[in-house]
C-alpha positions in Angstrom: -21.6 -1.6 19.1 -18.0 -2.1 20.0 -16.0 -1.9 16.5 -13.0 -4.0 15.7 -9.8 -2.7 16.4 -6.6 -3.2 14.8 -4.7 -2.0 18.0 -5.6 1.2 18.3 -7.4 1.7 15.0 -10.8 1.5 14.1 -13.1 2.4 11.4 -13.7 6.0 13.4 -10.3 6.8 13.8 -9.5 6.2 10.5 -12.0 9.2 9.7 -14.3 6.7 8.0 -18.9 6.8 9.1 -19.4 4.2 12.1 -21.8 2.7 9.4 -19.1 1.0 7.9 -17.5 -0.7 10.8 -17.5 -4.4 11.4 -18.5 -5.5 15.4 -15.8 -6.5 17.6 -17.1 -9.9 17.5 -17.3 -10.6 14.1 -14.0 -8.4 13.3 -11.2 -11.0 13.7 -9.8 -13.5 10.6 -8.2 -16.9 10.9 -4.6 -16.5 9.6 -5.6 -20.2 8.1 -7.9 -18.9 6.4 -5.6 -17.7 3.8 -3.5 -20.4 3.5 -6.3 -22.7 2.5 -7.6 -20.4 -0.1 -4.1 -20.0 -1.8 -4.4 -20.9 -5.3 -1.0 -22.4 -5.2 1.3 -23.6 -2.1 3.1 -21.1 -0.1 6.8 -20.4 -0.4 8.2 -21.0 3.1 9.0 -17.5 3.5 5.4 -16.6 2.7 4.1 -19.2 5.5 6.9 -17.6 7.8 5.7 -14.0 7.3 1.9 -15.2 7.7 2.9 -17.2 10.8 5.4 -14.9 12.9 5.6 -11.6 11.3 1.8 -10.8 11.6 -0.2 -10.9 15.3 -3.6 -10.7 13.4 -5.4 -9.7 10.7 -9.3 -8.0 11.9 -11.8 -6.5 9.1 -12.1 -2.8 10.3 -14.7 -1.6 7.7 -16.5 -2.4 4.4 -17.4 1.0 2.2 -20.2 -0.3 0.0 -22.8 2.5 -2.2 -25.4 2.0 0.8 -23.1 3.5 4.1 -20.9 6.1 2.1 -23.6 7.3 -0.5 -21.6 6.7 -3.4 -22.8 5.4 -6.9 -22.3 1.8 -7.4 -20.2 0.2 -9.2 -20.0 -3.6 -11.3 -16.3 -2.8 -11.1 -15.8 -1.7 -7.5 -18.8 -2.8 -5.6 -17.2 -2.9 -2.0 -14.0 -1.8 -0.7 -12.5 -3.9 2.7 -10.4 -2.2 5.3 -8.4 -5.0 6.8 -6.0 -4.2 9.5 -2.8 -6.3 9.6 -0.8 -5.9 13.1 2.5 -7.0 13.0 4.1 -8.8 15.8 6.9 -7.5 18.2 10.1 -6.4 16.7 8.7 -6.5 13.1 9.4 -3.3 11.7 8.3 -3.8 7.6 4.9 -4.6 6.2 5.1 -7.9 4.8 4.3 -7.8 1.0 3.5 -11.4 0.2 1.3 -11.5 3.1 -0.7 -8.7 1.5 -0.8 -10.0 -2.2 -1.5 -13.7 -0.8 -5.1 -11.9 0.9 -5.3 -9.4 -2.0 -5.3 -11.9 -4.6 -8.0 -13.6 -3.0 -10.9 -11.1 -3.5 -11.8 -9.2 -6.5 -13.1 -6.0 -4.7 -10.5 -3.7 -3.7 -8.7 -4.0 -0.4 -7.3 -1.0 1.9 -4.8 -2.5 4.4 -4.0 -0.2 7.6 -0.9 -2.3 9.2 0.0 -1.6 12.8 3.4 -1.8 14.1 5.2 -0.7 17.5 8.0 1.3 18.0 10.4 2.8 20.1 9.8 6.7 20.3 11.5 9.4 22.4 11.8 6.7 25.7 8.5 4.9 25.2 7.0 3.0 22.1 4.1 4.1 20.1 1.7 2.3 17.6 2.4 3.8 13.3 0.0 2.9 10.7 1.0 2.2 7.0 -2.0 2.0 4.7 -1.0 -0.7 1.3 -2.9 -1.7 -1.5 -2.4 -3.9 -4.0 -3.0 -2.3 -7.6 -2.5 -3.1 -11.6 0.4 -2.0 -13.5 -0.3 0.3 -16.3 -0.4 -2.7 -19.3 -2.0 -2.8 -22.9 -5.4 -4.2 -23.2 -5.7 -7.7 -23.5 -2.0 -8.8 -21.6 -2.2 -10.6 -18.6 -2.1 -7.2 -15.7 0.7 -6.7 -13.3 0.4 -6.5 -9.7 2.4 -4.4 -7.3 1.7 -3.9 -3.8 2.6 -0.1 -2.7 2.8 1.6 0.6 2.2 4.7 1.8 4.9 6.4 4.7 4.8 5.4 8.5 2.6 7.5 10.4 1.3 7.7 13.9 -1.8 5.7 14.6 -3.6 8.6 15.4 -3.0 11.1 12.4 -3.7 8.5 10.0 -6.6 8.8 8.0 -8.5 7.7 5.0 -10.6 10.3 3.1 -13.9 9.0 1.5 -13.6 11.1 -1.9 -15.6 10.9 -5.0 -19.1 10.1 -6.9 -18.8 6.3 -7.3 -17.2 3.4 -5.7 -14.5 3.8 -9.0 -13.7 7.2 -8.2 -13.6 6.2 -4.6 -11.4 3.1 -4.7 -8.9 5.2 -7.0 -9.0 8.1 -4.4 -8.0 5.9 -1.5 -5.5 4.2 -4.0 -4.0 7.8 -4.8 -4.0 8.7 -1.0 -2.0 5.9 -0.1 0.6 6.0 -3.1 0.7 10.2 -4.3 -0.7 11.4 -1.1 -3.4 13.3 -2.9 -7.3 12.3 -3.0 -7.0 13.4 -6.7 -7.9 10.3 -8.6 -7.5 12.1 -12.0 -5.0 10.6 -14.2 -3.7 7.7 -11.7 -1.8 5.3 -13.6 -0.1 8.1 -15.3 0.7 9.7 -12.5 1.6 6.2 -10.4 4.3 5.8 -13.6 5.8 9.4 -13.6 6.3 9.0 -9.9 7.5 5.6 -10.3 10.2 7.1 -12.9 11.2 9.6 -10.7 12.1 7.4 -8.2 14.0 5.2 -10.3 15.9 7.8 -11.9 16.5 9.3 -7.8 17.9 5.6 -7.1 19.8 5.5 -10.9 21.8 9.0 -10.2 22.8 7.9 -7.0 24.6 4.8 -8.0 26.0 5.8 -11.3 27.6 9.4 -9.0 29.0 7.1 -6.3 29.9 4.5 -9.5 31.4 7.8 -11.2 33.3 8.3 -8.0 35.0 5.1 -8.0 35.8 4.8 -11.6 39.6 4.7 -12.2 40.4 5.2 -15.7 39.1 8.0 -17.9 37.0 6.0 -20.2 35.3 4.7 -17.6 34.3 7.5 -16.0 33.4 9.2 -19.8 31.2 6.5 -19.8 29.3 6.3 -16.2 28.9 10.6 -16.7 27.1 10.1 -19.9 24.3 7.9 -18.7 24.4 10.0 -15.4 24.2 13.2 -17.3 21.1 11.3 -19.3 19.5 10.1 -16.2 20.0 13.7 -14.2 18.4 15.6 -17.4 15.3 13.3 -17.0 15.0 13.9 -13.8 14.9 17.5 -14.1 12.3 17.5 -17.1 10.3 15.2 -15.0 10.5 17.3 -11.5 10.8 20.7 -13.2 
């Protein structure tokens, strides 16, 4: 069988059992496809994206309990590798695209998104895997959705590890791959917000030192050094 490829990717060179890869011939979606099953119209930008930014989308493989030997799972009982190529020149994964095809399917979806670029006098094909995930929320609100990314790699050193008992365990492995870069699905959402702090405390002290720079007066500055001295002792007790 000749598996589907998301340019050079497949479901074996993502590291994942031939057993889970769709066929060449059945790998390839419609882009209309998900634009007819939006639950609302598309923003213009949205159909842009869906249009122009991505080449194609192609089902690279479906982990279910019978082809990785996992338990099952109500919760979990499939996860979809979907490979998104982007076109020419597009250099970012485009994040309504993914929650417009995301939202559509209860099961968990792994994205591997292709893009081109230049490298040392020739081009080369990177990989970014994204999935969209819940927001740590209290029971009985309305979750949160955020699409996260993990870095740019080359095609060919990026892989997906299958790791733990059930499909659960599984999905929140692959989802701790992709955002913490561990298969360590202990603790996620705990460890999703401490990261997520971290970086927004990185992004906080590096405005409120180049704010701190700027300031003129002395009670300004007094001021911007207080919340940067708040937001710098954070950051250490969370780093340390």
């Amino acid at each position: 069988m000749t598996m589907a490829a998301c340019g050079s990717l497949t479901a074996e060179t993502l590291g994942l059992s031939p057993a889970t890869a769709f066929p060449a011939a059945k790998g390839v979606l419609p882009k209309g496809l998900f634009a007819a099953k939006a639950s609302a119209p598309l923003s213009a930008k949205t159909k842009q994206h869906l249009v122009h930014a991505v080449d194609a989308i192609t089902m690279l493989a479906l982990l279910r309990p019978s082809n990785t030997g996992l338990e099952a799972s109500a919760r979990m009982p499939e996860i979809l590798v979907l490979g998104l190529k982007l076109a020419d020149g597009v250099r970012e994964t485009p994040d309504d695209v993914v929650e417009l095809i995301a939202s559509q399917r209860k099961s968990g979806i792994v994205f591997a998104v292709v893009r081109t670029v230049e490298h040392e006098g020739t081009t080369r094909e990177e990989c970014q895997f994204a999935v969209r995930r819940a927001l740590p929320g209290r029971a009985g609100h309305t979750p949160t959705f955020r699409v996260f990314h993990g870095a740019w790699e080359p095609c060919g050193e990026s892989f997906l590890d299958v790791n733990g008992a059930t499909m659960d365990e599984l999905w929140a492995s692959l989802c701790s791959q992709i955002i913490l870069g561990s298969v360590d699905c202990a603790g996620l959402d705990a460890r999703i917000a401490r990261a997520e702090r971290i970086r927004q405390l990185e992004a906080d002290v590096a405005k409120l030192s180049a704010d701190h720079a700027r300031a003129k007066s002395p009670a300004q500055r007094n001021e911007i050094y207080a919340k940067l001295h708040k937001a710098k002792n954070e950051l250490a007790a969370l780093t340390n």
